[in-house]
N, C-alpha and C positions, 0 to 999 in steps of 0.2 A: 574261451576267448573273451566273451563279455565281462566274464569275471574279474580277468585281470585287465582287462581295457579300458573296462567303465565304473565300476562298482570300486576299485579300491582307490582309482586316483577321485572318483566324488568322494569318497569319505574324509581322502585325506585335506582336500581343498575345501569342504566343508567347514573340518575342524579349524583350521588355520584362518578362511574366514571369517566364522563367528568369534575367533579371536582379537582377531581385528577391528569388530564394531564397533565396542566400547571406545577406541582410539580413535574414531575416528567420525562417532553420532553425533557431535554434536554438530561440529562443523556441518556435518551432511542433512542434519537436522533443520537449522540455519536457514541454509541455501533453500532446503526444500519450503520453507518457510516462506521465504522472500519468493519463491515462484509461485507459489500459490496466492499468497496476498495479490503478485501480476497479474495472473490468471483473473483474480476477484474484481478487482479494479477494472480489467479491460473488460468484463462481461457487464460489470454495472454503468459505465462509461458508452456501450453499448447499448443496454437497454436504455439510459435516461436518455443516449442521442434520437434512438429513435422517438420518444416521445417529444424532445423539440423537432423532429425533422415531420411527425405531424401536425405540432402547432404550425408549424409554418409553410405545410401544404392546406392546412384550412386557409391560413390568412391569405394565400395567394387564391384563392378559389373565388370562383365568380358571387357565389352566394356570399362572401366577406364584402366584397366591392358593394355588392347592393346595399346590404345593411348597415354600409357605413354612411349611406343618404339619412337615414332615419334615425331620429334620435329619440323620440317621445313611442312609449309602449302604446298609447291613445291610436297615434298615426300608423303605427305597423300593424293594428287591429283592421283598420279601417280598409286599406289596399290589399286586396286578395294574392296577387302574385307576389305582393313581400311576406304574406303569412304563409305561401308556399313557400317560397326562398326562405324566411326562421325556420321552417320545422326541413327541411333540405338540411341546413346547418344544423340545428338541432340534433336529425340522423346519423349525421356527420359523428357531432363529439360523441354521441352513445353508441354507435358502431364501432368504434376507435377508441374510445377512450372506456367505455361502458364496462367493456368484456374483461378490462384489463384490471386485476387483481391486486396488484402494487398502486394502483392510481385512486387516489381517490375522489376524484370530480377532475373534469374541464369546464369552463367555461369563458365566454365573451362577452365582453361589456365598450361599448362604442364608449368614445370620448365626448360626454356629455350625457351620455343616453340615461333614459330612466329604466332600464328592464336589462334583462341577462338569459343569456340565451345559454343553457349549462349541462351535462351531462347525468344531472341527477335530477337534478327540477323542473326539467324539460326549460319554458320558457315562461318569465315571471317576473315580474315590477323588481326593482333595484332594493326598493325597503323591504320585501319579501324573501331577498336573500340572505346569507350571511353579510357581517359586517363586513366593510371596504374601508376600514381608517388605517388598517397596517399600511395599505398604496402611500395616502400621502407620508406617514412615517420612513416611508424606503424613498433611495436617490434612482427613482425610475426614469430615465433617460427617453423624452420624447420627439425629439427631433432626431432623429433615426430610425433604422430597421435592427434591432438586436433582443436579444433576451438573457435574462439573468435570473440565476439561480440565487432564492433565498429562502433560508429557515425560518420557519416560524410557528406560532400557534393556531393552526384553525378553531376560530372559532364554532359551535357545534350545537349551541343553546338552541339556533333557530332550524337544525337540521333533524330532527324526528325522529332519532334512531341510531341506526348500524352498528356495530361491536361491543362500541367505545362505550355506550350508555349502562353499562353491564359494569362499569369501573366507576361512576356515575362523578366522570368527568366531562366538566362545559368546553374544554378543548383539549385539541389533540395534536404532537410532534405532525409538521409535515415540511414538505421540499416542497416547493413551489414555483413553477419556472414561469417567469412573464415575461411576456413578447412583447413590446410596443410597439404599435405601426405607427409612423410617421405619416402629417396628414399630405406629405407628397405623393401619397401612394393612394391613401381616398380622398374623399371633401372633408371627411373626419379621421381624426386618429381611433385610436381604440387598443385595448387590450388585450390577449388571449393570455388564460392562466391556466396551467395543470400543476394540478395538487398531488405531491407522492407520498406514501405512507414511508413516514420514517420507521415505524414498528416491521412492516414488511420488507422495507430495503435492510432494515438490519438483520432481518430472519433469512434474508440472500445472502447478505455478506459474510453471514450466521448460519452456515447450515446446521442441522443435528445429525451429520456424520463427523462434523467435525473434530480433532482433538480438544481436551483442553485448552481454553484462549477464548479472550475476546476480541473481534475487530470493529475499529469505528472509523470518521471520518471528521476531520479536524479540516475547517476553512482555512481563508488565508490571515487570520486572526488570531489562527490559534482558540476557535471557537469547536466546541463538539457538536457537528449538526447531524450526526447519524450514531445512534448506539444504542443496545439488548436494553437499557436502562433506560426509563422515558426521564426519571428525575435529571439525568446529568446532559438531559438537550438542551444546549445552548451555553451550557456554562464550560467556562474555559479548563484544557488540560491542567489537574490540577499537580500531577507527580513532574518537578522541575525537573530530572534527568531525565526525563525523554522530552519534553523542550529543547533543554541544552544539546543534546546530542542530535536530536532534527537541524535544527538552527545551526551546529555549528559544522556541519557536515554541509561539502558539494557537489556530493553524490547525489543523485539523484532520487536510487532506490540503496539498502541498504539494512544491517541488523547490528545488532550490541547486545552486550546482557549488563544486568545490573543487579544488586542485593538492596532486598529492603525487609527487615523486619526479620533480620534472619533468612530470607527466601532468596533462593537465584531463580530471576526471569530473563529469558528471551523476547525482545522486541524488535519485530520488522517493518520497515516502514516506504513508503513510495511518494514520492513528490510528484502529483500529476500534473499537467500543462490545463487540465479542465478543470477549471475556474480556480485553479491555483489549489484544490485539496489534496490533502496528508492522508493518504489512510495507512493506518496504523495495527497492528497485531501483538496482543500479549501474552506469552505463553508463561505455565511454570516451568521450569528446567527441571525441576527435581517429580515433577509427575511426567515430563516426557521423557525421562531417564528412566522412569521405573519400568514405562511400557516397554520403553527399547531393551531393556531387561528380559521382560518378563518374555516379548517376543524372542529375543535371542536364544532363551533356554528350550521355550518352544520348539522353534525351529531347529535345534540341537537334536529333540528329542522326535520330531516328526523323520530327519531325516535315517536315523539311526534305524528306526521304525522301517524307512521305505526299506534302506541296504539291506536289513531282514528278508525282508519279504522280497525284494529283489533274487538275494543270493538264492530262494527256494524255488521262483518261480524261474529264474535261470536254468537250475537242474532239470526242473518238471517239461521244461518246455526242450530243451536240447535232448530228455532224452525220447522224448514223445514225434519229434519232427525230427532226428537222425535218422530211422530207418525209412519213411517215403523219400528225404531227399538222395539217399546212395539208390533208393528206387529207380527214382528221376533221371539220373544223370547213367546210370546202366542202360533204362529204355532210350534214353537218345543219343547213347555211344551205340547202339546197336542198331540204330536208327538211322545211320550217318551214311550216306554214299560211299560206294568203295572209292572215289576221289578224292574222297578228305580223308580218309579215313589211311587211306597211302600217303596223304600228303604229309599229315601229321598225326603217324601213327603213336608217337611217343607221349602226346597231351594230355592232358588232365581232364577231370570232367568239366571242370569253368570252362575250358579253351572250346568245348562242344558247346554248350551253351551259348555262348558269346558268338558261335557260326550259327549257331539258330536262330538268334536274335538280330542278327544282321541280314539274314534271308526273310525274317518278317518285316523289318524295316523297308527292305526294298521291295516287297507286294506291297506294303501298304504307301508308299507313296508315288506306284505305279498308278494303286486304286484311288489315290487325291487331287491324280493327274486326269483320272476320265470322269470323278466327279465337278470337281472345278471349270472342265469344261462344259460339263449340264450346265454346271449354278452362273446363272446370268443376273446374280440380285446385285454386284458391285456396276453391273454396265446400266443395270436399272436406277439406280439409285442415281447413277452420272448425267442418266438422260430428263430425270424429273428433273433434275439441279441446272443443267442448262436449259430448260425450256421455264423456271422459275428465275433464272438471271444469279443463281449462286455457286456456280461451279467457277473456284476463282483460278485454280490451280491449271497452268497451262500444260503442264505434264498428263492430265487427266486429261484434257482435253484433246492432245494430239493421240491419244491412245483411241478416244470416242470417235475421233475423223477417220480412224483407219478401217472405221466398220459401214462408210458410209465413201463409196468410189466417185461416188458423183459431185459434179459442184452445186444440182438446183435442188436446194429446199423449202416441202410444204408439208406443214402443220393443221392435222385432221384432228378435233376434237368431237369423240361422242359422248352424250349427253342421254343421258335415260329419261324419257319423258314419266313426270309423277314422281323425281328421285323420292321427293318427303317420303310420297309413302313407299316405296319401296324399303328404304330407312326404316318404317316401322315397321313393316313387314319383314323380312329378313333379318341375322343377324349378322355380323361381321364375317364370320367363318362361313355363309352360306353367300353374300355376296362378293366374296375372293372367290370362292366356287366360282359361281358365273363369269364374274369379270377375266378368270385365267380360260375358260373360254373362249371369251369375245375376243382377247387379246389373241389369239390364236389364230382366230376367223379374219381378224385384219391382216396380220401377219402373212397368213399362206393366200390370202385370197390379191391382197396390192401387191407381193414379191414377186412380179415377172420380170421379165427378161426388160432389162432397161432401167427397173424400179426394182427399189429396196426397201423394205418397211420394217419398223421396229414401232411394237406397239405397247403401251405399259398403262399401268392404273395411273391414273392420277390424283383421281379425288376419291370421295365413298358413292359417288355416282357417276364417274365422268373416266374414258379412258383414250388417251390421248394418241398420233400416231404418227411418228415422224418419216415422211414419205421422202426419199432420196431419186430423185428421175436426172437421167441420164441427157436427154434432148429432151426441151422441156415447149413444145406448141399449145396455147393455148385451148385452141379448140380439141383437140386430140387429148390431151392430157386432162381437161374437164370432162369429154365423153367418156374417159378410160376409169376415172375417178366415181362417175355417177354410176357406171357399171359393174365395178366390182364394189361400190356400198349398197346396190340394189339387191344382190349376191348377198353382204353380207347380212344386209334386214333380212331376208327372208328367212335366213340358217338361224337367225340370234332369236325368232319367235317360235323356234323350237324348242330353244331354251329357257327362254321365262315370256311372262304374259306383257312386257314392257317392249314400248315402242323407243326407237334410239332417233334423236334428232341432229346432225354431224353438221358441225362451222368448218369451213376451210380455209384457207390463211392464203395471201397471197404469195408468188413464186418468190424465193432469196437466195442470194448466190452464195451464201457463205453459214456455217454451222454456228458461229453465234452470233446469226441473227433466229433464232430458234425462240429465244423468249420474247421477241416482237413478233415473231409467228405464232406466239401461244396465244397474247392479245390481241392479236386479227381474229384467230379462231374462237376466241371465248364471246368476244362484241358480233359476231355471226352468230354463236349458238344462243344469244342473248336475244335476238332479234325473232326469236321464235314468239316471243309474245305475240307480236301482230301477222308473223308465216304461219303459226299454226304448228302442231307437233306433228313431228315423222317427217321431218324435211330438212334435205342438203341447200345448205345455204353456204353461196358463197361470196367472201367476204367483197367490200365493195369499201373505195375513200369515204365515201358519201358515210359511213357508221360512224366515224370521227368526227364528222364535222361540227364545228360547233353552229347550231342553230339559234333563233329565237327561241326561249320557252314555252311553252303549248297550255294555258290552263282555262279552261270554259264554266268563267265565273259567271254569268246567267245562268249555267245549267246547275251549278249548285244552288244560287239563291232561290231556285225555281224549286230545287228539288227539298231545300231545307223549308220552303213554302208550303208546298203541298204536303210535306210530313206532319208540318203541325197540323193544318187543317185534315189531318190521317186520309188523305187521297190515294192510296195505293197504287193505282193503278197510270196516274198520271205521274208517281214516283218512276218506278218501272220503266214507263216509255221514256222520261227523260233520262236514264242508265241507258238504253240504247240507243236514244242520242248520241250519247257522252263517246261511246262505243265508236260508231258509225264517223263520228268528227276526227277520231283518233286514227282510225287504222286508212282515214281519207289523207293524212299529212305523210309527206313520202318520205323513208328514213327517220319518223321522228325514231329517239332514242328507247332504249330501254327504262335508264331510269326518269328518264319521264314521265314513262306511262305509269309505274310504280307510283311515283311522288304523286301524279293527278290523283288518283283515288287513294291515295294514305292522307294527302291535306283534305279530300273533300270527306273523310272521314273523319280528319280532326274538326273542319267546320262544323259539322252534321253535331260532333261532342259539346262544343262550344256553345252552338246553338241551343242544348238541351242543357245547359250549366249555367246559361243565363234564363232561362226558364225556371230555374230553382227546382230540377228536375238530379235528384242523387244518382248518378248513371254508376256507380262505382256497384250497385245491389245489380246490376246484371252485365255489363261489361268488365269489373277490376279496374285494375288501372288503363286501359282502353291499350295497351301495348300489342297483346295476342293477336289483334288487328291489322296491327303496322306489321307484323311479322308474317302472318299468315298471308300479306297482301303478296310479300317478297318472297316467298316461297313459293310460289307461284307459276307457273310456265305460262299460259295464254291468257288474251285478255278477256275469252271467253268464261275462263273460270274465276276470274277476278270478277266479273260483269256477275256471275252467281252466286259468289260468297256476298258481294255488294246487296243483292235480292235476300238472300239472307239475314244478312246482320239487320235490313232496313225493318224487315219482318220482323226481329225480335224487339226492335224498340216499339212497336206497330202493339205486339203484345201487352212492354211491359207499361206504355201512355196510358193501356185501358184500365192496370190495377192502380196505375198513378191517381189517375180519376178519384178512384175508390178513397185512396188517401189522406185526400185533398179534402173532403167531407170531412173526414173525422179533422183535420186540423182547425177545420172553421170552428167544428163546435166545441175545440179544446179551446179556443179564443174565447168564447163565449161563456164556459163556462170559468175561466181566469179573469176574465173583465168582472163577472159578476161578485165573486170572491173578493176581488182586490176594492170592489165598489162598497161592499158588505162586510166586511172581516169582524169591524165593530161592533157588532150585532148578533144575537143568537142566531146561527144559519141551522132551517132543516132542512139537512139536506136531500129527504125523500123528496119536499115539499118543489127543491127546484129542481129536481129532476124530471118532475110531472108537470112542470110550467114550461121547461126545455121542449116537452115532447120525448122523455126519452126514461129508461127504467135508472135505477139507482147504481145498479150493479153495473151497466154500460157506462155511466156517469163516471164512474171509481175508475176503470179499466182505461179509458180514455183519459183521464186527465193522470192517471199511473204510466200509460204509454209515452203520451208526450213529454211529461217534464219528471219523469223518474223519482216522483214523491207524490204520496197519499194528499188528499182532499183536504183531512186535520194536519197534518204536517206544513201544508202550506199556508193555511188559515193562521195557523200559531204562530207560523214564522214571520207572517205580516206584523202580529197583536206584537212582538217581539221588538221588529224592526222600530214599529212606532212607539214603542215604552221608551225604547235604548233613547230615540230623539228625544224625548219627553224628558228625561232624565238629565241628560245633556247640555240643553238651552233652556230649562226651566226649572222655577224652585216649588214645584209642584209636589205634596206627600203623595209617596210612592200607594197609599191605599185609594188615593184619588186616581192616578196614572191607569191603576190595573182596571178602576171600572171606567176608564174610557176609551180604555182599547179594548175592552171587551169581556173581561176574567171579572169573575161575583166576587172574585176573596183573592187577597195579597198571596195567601197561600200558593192558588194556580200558577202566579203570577210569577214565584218562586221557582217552581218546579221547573215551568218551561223555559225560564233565565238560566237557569242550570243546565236543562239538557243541552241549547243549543249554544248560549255564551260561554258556557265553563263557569260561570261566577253568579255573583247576587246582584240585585237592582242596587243595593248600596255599594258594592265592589265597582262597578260600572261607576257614580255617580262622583267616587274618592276618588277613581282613574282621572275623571275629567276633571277635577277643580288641580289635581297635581299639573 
């Protein structure tokens, strides 16, 4: 039956097929062409978007705004929080622009500014980068918000490296998008530029899967700014019949062929709406003919091959699996109830089968009917989504009211006192353990007669419980509520060594209002900071209220007082001030208490950053702090991590000290140097007048300014030659003995190691 079902009509549809090809490649070849050129275009049209959709999430970025105040590299030196916000920026283009392979630099240059803030150079004076004259050369558009795309050469002379030095070319094809911001938007305008590697975008548009062909991209000029060939960037399409044929075609996308030289080529082409490019594709026809040749025979020959070894493995298999299935269909003809088997005695073996198969079907969706009723993950899923405010669908919702008889709802949140660490402790699959638990212990313990509970996870510490009561008294219904959660703490520290802290939401008459009972209960369980943990708290208006903000700046400047002068212990007492003030204000908030000790922790930084104290060698970037503050459940553990951290700077003042010594005497012995350079220095000689050994002397002044003692000395005799050379017509044999060198010769040397050149290279520079 396969045989002749399947095996003779593929062979013959086969043949007749690959007869067909030839009639009909090229056409199909064509098309396939012009889809893939689509394909090529929208994916490059793609990536180049997104590179302006980040120039111009920097430009809108706060760090943009700042540094369009600044215009002189001098001034952004000077102000600490602008050289934070540059290298902000700075992170900015080398995280984004940095990693990315096709790109090669971003960078920012305010309107007027002297410096460039860039993705390769970090940040650095304006003459220090490459040149900037191509800008005025382009019609860059300043009274606006827009960007444009233009080809061009980067220059590379002043760039140090990368690839391209290996070709030992001063520049290199690149796409270059400039943003101008209009100064409506700062006090200054400015530029943002990203440089794309023409070589790489055409190795995109170029894969080496490719067929024979070239793809390139023709502007709206009729200029070539993307192609495998760096010589033919920028010069115009030079074969006139695909001009003519682009230009006189209103198609948008579209293919033609053409002869030249004897050769038939295939060209397809696309006219994009971005920035008005062509891109173009040229194939041989007579080398994609030959493939489709050579594939068709192939494929003649694979398939010939399969029918072979089909028609064998047909035999082998039908005669190997006939005798179990007459096996099969005997044992469950004999197998059959005398019922069926009277009913239709005359059938075949399929017809038994197909009664078998029908009586499996109907256990097994007997059995889908009493598991489904277990599985309560779709009613779970419905109740997180209405107590989160996203169950929109009213169909689900009236299906959720029908498990809930009552009309008053309150919302019980418990909360695991020490979730963090519990999170570090356990893992995922151990606290779903517990929690389907606890979920359990709410459930059967609030489910009386009157009250309905349904209780679900909600968070990786927090399990939520939506209480349905029937007549709903306040005082009765709070005693009823305190007594089966007193019930349930007791059973749940059987379970693990964590204490449970429960918020309760106030009474609501109706099922969605469920996600404002979630935030009654979570601003109760929030309020544990100053009730202490293992406590039902319930919810109260006075948690919303908006109050005055609470912050006891005396007891900071006291305590940033007593730190420097390292008083420990009158630190300490005023933290249990700070404490004792807090938990005396009625209902102050949650995050207030947070923010009090996260600013008095930024102060406490501040204070030790203008001291000229490097806090970054034992705190990082002082964040772990603000985190660990909000992690947090009482104010009592906040009030010890506070004791803590104050202890480790308490530490690291004292190696500060230590320091602070050695800086003095790296001043001392740089004053001395820069005082003497002209001069034979011995230097054992002032190491023994310092007070201090030679070897200490070396290491010290290696420490602080990351260059030897001679290195520094030379570089002074250097510095003063260079002037000398410069503004005077003094012989160079005079110069060297008055900075310090016995012979022209030394004088030589050291000009070379540290200028690259000679005293007279130097002296031709300046008279040019």
């Amino acid at each position: 039956m396969i045989f002749c079902v399947l095996i003779i009509p593929t062979s013959l549809i086969a043949y007749y097929a690959m007869q067909d090809v030839a009639k009909y490649a090229e056409e199909n070849i064509a098309v396939s062409k012009l889809d893939n050129l689509e394909s090529v275009s929208n994916a490059t049209e793609l990536i180049l978007s997104s590179y302006t959709r980040n120039v111009i999430q920097f430009a809108n970025s706060t760090a943009y705004r700042n540094l369009g105040q600044v215009t002189s590299y001098q001034e952004l030196n000077i102000d600490f929080e602008m050289v934070r916000t540059a290298w902000d920026a700075q992170s900015y283009l080398s995280r984004v622009f940095g990693t990315e392979k096709m790109v090669h630099s971003c960078f920012y240059m305010g309107k007027g500014s002297d410096y460039v803030i860039s993705s390769d150079k970090n940040i650095c004076r304006l003459e220090n980068y490459v040149s900037m004259d191509w800008m005025e050369e382009e019609d860059i558009n300043e009274n606006g918000i827009r960007g444009k795309w233009i080809a061009r050469e980067l220059d590379t002379s002043h760039d140090g490296g990368a690839e391209y030095e290996k070709a030992s070319r001063n520049s290199i094809p690149v796409l270059s998008y400039v943003y101008s911001i209009s100064p409506l938007i700062t006090a200054k305008g400015g530029y943002i530029v990203c440089n794309v590697y023409n070589s790489r975008l055409s190795e995109f548009i170029n894969p080496t899967n490719q067929a024979s062909g070239t793809c390139y991209i023709l502007d709206e000029d009729k200029n070539i700014i993307c192609h495998p060939d760096n010589d033919r960037f920028l010069a115009g399409e030079e074969n006139q019949v695909i001009i003519d044929n682009i230009t006189g075609s209103k198609q948008k996308t579209g293919y033609f062929d053409y002869e030249e030289a004897g050769v038939r080529y295939l060209c397809a082409y696309k006219k994009s709406s971005f920035n008005n490019w062509i891109y173009v594709v040229n194939y041989s026809m007579d080398d994609i003919m030959r493939q489709v040749k050579t594939v068709s025979s192939t494929a003649m020959l694979i398939i010939m091959l399969a029918i072979a070894v089909e028609m064998i493995l047909v035999l082998l298999i039908s005669y190997w699996i006939f005798k179990p299935f007459r096996m099969l269909f005997n044992n469950v003809k004999e197998n059959m109830t005398e019922g069926m088997a009277e009913k239709a005695p005359s059938k075949n073996e399929v017809y038994y089968l197909n009664e078998v198969f029908k009586k499996m079907k109907s256990e097994e969706s007997q059995i889908h009917e009493i598991l489904e009723k277990k599985n309560s993950d779709a009613q779970r899923l419905h109740l997180r989504e209405m107590l989160t405010g996203t169950l929109e669908s009213r169909e689900k919702k009236e299906n959720l009211a029908k498990s809930f008889p009552y009309e008053h709802f309150m919302v019980l949140l418990a909360s695991v006192d020490g979730g963090s660490e519990m999170l570090r402790k356990y893992n995922s699959d151990e606290r779903m353990f517990y929690f389907l638990q606890i979920e359990d212990l709410f459930t059967d313990c609030l489910s009386q007669e009157g009250y309905v509970a349904k209780a679900i996870r909600f968070r990786s510490t927090t399990c939520a419980v939506i209480l349905n009561i029937k007549a709903y008294d306040q005082k009765k219904t709070a005693a009823y509520i305190r007594d089966k959660i007193d019930l349930v703490k007791q059973q749940t520290r059987q379970i693990f060594d964590y204490s449970l802290t429960i918020g309760i939401s106030a009474v609501h008459a109706d099922i969605d209002d469920l996600n404002e009972g979630m935030a009654e209960a979570t601003a109760a369980v929030k309020h544990r900071i100053i009730a202490g943990k293992n406590q039902i708290i319930f919810w109260n208006p006075r948690m919303n209220e908006s109050k005055r903000y609470f912050y006891p700046y005396d007891s900071e400047n006291k305590i940033i007082n007593y730190l420097k002068l390292q008083k420990m212990d009158a630190v300490y007492e005023e933290l249990e001030l700070v404490r004792e003030q807090i938990v005396a204000i009625e209902d102050i908030s949650y995050d207030n208490v947070v923010l009090i000790y996260q600013q008095m922790i930024g102060a406490i930084i501040k204070a030790l950053m203008e001291e000229k104290i490097q806090i970054s060698k034992f705190l990082g970037n002082g964040r772990q702090a603000y985190t660990a503050i909000a992690e947090m459940d009482t104010i009592e553990e906040i009030e010890l991590f506070m004791k803590e951290f104050i202890c480790r700077i308490q530490e690291y003042l004292g190696e500060v000290t230590e320091e602070k010594e050695d800086v003095k005497l790296y001043d001392r012995i740089i004053a001395y140097l820069e005082e003497h350079y002209k001069e034979d220095i011995d230097y054992e000689e002032v190491a023994e007048n310092i007070g201090i050994s030679y070897s200490y002397m070396r290491r010290v002044v290696k420490e602080g300014g990351d260059i030897s003692m001679v290195d520094y000395v030379n570089r002074l005799r250097i510095r003063e030659a260079k002037k000398l050379l410069l503004t005077t017509d003094l012989k160079i044999p005079d110069i060297a003995g008055m900075v310090g060198y016995h012979n022209v010769q030394s004088l030589n040397r050291f000009f070379k190691k540290y200028e690259g050149t000679t005293p007279n290279g130097v002296r031709d520079l300046g008279k040019k």
